[in-house]
N, C-alpha and C positions, 0 to 999 in steps of 0.2 A: 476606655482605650484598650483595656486588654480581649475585649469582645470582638473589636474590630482585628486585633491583633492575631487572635483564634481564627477568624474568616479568612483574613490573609492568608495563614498558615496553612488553612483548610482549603484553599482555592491552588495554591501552589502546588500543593501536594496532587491534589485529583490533576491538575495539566499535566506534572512531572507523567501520573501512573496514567492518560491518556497518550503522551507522547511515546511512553515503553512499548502501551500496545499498539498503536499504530506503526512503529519501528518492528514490533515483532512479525505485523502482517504482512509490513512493507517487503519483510525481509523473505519471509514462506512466499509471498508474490513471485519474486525474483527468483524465487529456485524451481519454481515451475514453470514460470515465462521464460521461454527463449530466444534471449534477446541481444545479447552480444556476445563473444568471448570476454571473459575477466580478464584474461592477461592482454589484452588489446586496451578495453576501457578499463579504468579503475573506479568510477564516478559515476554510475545512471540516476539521474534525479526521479521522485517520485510521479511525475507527471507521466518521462516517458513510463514506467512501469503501467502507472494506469491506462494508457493509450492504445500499448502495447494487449495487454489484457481485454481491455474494450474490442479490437479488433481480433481478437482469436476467439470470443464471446457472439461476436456477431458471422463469423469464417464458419463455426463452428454452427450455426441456425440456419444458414445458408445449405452450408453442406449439406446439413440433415434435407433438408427440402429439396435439393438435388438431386439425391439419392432416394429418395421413395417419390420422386415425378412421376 
């Protein structure tokens, strides 16, 4: 019982220090995406963040090929 009890423990743990870094990324994402004013929203879910990012990643691939046609 206390084997399983250490696994629990240990699996909690690692989600907690995955969810930190992913919050840290989420967070560095959003301060270089420009994506709404703050004092308008309060609340961007991680999705638009990634979506938002997806299309400045492909704007950005685009462009470059534009520019050396």
């Amino acid at each position: 019982m206390k084997n399983l009890d250490r696994r629990r423990e240990s699996s909690r743990f690692a989600a907690r220090d995955r969810r930190g870094k992913e919050a840290d990324i989420f967070t560095d994402l959003k301060v270089v995406i420009p994506i709404v004013d703050e004092a308008t929203v309060t609340h961007v879910d991680r999705i638009a963040i990634l979506r938002v990012a997806l299309t400045l990643c492909r704007l950005r691939k685009v462009a470059t090929k534009c520019i050396f046609f």
